[in-house]
C-alpha positions as CSV (number, residue, x, y, z in Angstrom):
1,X,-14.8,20.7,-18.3
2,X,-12.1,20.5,-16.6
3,X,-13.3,20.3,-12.9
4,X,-14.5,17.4,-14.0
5,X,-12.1,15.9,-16.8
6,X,-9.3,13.2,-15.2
7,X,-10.6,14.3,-11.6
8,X,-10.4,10.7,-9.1
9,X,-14.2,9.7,-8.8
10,X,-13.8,10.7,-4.9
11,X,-12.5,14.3,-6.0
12,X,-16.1,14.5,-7.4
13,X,-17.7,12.8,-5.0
14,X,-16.9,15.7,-3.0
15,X,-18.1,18.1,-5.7
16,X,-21.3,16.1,-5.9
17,X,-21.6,17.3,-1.8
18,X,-20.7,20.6,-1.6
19,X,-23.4,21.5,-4.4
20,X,-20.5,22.3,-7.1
21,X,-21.0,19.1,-9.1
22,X,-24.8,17.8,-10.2
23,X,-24.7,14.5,-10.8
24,X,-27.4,14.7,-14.2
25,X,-24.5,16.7,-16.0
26,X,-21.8,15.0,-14.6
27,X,-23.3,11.7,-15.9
28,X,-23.7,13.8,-19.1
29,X,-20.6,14.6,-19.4
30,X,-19.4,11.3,-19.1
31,X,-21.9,10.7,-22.3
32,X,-20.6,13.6,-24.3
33,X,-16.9,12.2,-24.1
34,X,-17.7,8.8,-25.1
35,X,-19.5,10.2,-28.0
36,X,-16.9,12.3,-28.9
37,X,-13.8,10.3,-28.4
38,X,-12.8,8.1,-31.4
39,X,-11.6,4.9,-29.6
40,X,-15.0,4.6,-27.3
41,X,-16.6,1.9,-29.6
42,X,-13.2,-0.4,-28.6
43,X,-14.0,0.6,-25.0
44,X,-18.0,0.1,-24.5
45,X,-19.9,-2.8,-25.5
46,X,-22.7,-0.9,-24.6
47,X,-23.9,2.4,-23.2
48,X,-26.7,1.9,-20.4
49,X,-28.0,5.6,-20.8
50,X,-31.1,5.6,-19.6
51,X,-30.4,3.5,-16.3
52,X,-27.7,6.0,-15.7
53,X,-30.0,9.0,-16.4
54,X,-32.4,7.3,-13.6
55,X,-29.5,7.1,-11.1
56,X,-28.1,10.8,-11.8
57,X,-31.2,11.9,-10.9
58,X,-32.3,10.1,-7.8
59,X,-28.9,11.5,-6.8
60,X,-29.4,14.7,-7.2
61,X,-32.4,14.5,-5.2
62,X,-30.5,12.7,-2.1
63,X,-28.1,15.4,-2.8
64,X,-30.7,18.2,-2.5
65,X,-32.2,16.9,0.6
66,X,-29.2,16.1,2.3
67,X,-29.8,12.2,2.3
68,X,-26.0,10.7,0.1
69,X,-25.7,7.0,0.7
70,X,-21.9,8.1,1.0
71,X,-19.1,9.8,-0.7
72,X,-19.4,8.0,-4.3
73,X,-23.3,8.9,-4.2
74,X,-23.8,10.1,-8.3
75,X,-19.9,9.4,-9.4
76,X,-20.7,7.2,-12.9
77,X,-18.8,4.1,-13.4
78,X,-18.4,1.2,-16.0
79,X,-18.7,-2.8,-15.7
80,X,-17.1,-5.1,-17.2
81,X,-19.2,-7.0,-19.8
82,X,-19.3,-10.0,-17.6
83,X,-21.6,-8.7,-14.6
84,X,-24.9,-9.5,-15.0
85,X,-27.4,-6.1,-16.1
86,X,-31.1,-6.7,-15.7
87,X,-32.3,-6.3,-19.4
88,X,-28.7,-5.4,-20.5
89,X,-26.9,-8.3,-23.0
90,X,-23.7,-9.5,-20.8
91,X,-21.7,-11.3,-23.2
92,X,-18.0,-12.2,-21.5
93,X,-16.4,-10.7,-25.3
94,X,-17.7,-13.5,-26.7
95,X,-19.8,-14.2,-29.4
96,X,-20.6,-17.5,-27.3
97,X,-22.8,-15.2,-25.1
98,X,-24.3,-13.2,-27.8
99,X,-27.8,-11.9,-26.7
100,X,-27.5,-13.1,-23.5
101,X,-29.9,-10.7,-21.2
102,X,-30.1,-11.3,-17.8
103,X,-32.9,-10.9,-15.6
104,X,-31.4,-9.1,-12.5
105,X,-28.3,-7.2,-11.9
106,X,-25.2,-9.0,-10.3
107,X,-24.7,-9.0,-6.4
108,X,-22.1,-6.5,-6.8
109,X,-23.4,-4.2,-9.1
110,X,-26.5,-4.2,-6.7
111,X,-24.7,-3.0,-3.8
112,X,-23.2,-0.8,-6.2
113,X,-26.3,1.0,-6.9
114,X,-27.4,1.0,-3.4
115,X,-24.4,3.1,-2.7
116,X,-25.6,5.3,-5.2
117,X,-23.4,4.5,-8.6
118,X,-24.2,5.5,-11.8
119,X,-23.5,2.8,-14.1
120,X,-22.6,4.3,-17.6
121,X,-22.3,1.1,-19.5
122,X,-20.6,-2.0,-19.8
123,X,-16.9,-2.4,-21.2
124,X,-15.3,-4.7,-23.8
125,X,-12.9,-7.6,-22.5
126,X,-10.6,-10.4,-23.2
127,X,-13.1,-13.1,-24.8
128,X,-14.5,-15.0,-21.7
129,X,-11.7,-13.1,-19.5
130,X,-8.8,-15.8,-20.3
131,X,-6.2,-13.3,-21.3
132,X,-4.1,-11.0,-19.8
133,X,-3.7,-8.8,-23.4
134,X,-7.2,-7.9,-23.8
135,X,-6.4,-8.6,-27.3
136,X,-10.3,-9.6,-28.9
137,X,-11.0,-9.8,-32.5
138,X,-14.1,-11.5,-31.5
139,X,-15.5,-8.4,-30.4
140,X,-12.8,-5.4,-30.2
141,X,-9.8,-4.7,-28.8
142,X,-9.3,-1.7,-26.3
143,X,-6.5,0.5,-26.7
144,X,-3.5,1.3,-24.6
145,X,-3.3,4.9,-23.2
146,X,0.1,5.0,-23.7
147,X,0.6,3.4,-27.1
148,X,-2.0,3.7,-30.0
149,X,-1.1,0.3,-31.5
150,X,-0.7,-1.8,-28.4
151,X,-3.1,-3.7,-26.2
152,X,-4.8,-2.1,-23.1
153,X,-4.5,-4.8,-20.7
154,X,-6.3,-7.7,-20.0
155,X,-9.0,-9.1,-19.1
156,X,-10.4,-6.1,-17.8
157,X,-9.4,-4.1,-20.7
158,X,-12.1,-1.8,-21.8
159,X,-12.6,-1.2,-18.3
160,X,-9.0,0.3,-17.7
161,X,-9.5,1.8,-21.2
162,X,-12.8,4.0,-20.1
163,X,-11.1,5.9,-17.1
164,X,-7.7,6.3,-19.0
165,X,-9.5,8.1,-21.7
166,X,-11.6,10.2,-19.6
167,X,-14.7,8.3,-20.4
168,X,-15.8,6.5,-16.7
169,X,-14.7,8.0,-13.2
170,X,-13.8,4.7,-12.3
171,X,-14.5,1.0,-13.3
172,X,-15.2,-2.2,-11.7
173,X,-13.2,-5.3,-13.4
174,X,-12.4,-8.8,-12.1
175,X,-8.9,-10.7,-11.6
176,X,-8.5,-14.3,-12.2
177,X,-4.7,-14.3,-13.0
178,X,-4.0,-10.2,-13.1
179,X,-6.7,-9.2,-15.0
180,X,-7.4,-5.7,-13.1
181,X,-4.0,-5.2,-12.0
182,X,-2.5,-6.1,-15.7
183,X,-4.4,-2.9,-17.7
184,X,-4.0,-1.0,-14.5
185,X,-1.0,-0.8,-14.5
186,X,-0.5,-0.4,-18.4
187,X,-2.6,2.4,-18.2
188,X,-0.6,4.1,-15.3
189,X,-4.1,3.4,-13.3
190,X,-4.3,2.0,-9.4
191,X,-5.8,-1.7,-10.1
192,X,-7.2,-3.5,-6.8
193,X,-7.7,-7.5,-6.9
194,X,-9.2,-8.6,-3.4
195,X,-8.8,-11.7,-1.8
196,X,-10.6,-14.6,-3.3
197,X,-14.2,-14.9,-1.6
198,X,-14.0,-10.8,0.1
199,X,-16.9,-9.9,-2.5
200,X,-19.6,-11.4,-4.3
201,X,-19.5,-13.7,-7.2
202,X,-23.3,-14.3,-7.7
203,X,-24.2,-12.9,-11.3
204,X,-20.6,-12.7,-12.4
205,X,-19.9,-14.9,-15.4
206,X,-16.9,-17.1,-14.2
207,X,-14.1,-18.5,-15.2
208,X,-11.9,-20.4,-12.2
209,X,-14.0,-19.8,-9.2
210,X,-11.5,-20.5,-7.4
211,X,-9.6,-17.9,-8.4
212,X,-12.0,-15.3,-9.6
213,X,-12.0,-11.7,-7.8
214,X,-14.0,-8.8,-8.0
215,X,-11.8,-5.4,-8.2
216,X,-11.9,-1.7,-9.0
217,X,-9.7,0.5,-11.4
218,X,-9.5,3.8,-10.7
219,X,-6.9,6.8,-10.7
220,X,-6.0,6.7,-6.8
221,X,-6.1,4.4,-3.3
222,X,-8.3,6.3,-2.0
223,X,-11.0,5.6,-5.1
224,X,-10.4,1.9,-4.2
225,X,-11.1,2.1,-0.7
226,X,-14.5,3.8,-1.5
227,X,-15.2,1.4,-4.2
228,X,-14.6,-1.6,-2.2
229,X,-17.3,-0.7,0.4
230,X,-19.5,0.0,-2.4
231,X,-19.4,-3.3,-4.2
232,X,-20.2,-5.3,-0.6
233,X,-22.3,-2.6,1.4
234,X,-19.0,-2.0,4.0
235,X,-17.7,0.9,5.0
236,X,-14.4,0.4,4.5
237,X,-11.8,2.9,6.1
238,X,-7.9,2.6,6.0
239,X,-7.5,5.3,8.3
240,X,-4.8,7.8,8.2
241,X,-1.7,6.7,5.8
242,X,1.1,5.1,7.7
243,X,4.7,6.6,8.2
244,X,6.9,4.6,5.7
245,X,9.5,4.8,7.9
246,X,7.8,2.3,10.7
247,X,6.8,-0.1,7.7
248,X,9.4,-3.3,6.7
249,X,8.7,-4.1,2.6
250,X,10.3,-7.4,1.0
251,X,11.0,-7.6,-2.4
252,X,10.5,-10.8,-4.1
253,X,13.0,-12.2,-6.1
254,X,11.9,-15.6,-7.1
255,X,10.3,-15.3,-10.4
256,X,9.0,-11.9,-10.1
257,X,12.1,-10.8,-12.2
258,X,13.0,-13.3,-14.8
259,X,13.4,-11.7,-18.0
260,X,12.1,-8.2,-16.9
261,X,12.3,-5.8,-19.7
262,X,14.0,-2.5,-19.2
263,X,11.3,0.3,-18.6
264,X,9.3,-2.4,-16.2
265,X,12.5,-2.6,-14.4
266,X,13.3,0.8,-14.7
267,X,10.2,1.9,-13.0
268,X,10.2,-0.6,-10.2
269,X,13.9,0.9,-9.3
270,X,12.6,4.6,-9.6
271,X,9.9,4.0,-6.9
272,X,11.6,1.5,-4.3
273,X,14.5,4.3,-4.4
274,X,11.2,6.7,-3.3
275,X,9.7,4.2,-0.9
276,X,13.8,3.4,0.8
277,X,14.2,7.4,0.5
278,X,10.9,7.6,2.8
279,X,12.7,5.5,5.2
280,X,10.7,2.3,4.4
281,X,12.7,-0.7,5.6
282,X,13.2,-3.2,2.4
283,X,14.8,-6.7,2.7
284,X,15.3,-8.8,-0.9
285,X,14.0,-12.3,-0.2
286,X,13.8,-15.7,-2.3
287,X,10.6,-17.6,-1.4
288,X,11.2,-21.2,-2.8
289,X,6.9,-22.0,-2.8
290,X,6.4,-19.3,-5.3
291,X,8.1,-21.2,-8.2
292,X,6.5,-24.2,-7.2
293,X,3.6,-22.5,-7.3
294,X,3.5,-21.2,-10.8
295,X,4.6,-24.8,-11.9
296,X,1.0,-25.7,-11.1
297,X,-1.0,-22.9,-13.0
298,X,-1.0,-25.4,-16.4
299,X,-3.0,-27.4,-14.3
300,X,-5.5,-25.5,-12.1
301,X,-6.5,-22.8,-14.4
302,X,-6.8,-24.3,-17.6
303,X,-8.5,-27.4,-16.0
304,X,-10.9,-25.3,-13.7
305,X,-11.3,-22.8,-16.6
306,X,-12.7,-25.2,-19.0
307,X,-14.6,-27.1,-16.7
308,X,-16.5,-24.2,-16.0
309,X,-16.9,-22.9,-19.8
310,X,-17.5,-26.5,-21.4
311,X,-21.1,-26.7,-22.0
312,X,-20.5,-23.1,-24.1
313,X,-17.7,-23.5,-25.7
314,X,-18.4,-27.1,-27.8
315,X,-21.8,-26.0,-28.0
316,X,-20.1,-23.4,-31.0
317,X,-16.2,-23.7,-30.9
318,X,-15.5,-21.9,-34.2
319,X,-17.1,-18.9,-32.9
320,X,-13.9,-18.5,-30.7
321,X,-10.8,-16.6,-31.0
322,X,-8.4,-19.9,-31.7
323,X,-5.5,-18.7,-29.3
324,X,-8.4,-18.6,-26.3
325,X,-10.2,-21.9,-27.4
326,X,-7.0,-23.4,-27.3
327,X,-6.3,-21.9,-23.8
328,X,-9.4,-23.3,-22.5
329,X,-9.1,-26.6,-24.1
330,X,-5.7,-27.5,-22.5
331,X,-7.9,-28.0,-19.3
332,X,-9.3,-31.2,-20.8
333,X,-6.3,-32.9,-20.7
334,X,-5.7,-32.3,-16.8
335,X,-6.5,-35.6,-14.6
336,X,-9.0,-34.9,-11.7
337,X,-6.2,-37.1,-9.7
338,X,-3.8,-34.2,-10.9
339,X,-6.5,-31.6,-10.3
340,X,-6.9,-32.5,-6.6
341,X,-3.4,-33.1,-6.2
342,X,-2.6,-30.0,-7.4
343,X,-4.4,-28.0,-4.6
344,X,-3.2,-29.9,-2.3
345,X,0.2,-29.3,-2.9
346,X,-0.9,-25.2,-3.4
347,X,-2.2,-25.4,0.0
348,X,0.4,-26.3,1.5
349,X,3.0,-23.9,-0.3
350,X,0.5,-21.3,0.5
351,X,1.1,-21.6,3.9
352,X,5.3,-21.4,3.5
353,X,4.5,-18.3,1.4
354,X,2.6,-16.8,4.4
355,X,5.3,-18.2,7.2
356,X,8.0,-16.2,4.8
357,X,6.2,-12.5,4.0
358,X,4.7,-12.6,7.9
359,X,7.4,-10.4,9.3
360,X,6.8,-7.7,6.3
361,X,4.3,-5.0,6.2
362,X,3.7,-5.9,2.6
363,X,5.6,-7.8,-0.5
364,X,7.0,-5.1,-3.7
365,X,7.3,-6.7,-6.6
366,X,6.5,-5.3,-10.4
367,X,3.1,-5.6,-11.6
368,X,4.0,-6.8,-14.8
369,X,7.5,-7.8,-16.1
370,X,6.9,-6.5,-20.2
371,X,5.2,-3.3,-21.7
372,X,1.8,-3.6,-23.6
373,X,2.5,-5.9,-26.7
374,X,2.1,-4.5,-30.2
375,X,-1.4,-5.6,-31.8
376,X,-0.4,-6.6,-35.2
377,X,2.3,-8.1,-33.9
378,X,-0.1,-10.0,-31.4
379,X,-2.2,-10.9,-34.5
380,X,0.3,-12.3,-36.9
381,X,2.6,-14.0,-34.6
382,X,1.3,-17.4,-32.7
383,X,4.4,-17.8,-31.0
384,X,4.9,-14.3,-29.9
385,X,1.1,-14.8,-28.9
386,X,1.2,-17.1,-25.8
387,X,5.0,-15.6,-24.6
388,X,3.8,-12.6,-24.0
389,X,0.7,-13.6,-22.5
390,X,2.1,-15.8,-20.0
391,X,4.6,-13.4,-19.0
392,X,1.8,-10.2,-18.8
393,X,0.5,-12.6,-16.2
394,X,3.4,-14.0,-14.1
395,X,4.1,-11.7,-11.4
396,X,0.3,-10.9,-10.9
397,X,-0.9,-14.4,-10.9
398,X,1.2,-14.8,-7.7
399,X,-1.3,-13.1,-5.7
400,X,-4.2,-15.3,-7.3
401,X,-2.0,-18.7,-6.5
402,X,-1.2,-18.0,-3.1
403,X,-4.9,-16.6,-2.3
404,X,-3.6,-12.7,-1.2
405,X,-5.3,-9.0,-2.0
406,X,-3.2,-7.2,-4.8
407,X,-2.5,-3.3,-5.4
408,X,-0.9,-1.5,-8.3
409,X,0.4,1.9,-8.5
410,X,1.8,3.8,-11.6
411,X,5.3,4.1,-11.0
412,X,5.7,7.7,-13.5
413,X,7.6,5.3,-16.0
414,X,4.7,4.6,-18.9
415,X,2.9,1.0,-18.3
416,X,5.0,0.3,-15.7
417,X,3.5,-0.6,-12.0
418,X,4.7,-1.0,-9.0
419,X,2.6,-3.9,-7.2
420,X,2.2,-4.5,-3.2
421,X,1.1,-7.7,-1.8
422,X,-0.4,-8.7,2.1
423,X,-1.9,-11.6,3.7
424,X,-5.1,-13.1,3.0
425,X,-8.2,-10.4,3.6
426,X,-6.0,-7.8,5.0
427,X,-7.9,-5.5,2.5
428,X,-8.1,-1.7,4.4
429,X,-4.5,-2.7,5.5
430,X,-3.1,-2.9,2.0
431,X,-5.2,0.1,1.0
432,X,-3.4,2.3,3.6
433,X,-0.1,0.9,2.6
434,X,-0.8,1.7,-1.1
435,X,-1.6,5.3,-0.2
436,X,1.4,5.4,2.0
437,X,3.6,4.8,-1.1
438,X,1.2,6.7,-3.5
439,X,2.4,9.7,-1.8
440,X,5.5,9.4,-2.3
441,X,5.1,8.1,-5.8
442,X,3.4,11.3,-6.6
443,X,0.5,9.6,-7.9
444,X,-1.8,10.8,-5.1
445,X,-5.5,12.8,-6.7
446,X,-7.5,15.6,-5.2
């Protein structure tokens, strides 16, 4: 139907309240499509139909007598397989996990519902989320709107995959190192990471805590905005869009655009040329702490990462995926003098990075400096492998390093994003930056 089909989750939100929309066959139709489409078995792990069929209809009832817990009351959604589902398996993409059922919902999921969510199903992933490819023989690998034999993104990769393909209205991933912004962005998709600690963690299967977000996917800012209050019980409101002329941008040079491939570079021109055209003020700026930064990821990651995953992974290590295993086990060669020194030194470049972006309404940078790799390729070629993952994650593990919200916004070049960056828990300010510049992207939804 197409009122409904590739219509932003708050579009029919607001079909859900004028009586136009029910939310039993909306969440039906949402069914239909996954049934339908031939790729949905790479995008769900599961399918929660009757839970969902128990939400449409308690929101149709708030509908009928005029009592909506808000805008997103009866839009369905998908989680990533690594929130907890009462009596639903949550297995991380890992075989590790297999059969694991938990016995109540994550924190997230349960303000979710509260605000009224339908929660279709759960989505396939990178294999305990340590991946930005969402390449997964383990359990399957999700595909790339764009590009039938590439990746989709990960670690949130189904999850990008089931509102790309017209199968969720939106979907709620998390980010460790990129991995909402990463299939966001290759799936032309708006990808929000929030600052570490902004939302719940409790019944999230981790991997750094440290550096683990919650975030939604969705087709537009304004989806994001409504998501975020969902998933924490806020209301969050970003008010009317600033003027881009009174805003002042930086673009970051350091790192951000080392060995950037053509279309990702391609794009990121197109839309600052739109965002300078606006009258935005942009300044180019080197900021020294960010490539001392990333010198420390092979420490704090991997070492956090494994600490976290131990007990699971020797319990059955052949059941892994060997370029993740080996991911997981560099972290057992990292000193806990080296650990702690580590952080240290991060927290103290965190604080040039802020003293350097202060005077700038938000940092431009691109989300991600290759396009989705090739599959096969991925699968044949070790060396190719663990390139193309580290750099799929370099620009967008900034933000996780330096402890700051991300956004991503298609760019209208394929799998290429454009991504903003501002301080620490400055969430509804980035959100009405983003739909500032999603206007004049042309990316905006109704």
């Amino acid at each position: 139907m197409d009122r409904i089909r590739n219509k932003s989750a708050a579009a029919l939100g607001r079909a859900i309240e004028d009586g136009t929309l029910d939310p039993i066959d909306l969440a039906e139709f949402y069914f239909d499509e996954i049934k339908s489409c031939n790729v949905s078995d790479r995008i769900y792990a599961r399918l929660m139909r009757e839970r969902a069929g128990e939400e449409a209809q308690a929101a149709r009832a708030r509908q009928k007598s005029g009592t909506r817990r808000g805008l997103l009351d009866g839009v369905p959604v998908s989680w990533k397989d690594l929130f907890n589902t009462k009596g639903i398996a949550t297995e991380a993409g890992s075989a590790l996990y297999r059969d694991n059922i938990p016995m109540s919902d994550a924190a997230v999921l349960q303000c979710a519902t509260q605000a009224g969510l339908v929660a279709l199903g759960k989505t396939h992933m990178s294999e305990l989320a340590f991946s930005g490819l969402g390449l997964n023989p383990i359990t399957a690998t999700s595909p790339c709107v764009n590009d039938a034999g590439a990746v989709s993104g990960g670690s949130s990769s189904g999850a990008a995959a089931s509102v790309a393909f017209g199968l969720a209205a939106a979907a709620i991933g998390t980010d460790t190192g990129g991995s909402v912004r990463i299939p966001a962005a290759w799936n032309d998709l708006v990808g929000f990471k929030t600052t570490s600690g902004r939302l719940s963690l409790e019944g999230v299967i981790a991997l750094a805590p440290s550096f683990d977000t919650v975030g939604p996917i969705a087709r537009s800012v304004e989806d994001c905005a409504l998501l975020l209050g969902a998933l924490d019980g806020q209301d969050v409101r970003t008010g009317t869009p600033p003027d881009l002329s009174s805003l002042k941008f930086a673009v970051l040079e350091t790192v951000a655009f080392d060995d950037i491939r053509a279309a990702p570079a391609r794009g990121f021109d197109q839309a600052l040329a739109r965002i300078a055209a606006a009258g935005a003020k942009i300044t180019r700026i080197e900021v020294p702490a960010v490539r001392d930064a990333m010198a420390l990821s092979g420490v704090l990651f991997p070492a956090e990462a494994y600490a976290t995953q131990r007990a699971q992974i020797e319990a059955a290590p052949e059941r892994m995926f060997p370029p993740i295993l080996d991911r997981f086990r560099a972290g057992r060669t990292v000193s806990a003098p080296d650990y702690i020194a580590g952080w240290a030194k991060l927290r103290q470049l965190r604080a040039h990075y802020l003293a350097a972006t202060q005077p700038f309404d938000a940092v431009l940078l691109p989300t991600a400096p290759i396009l989705p790799p090739n599959v096969h390729r991925l699968m044949e070629d070790s060396d190719y492998y663990v390139t193309e993952n580290l750099l799929a994650l370099r620009n967008t593990r900034i933000a996780n390093l330096m402890g700051l919200p991300g956004l991503t916004l298609p760019t209208g070049v394929a799998s290429c994003g454009l991504l903003l960056q501002t301080l620490p828990m400055s969430e509804a300010r980035l959100l009405a930056i983003g739909a500032a510049v999603e206007s004049v992207l042309g990316q905006a939804l109704t």
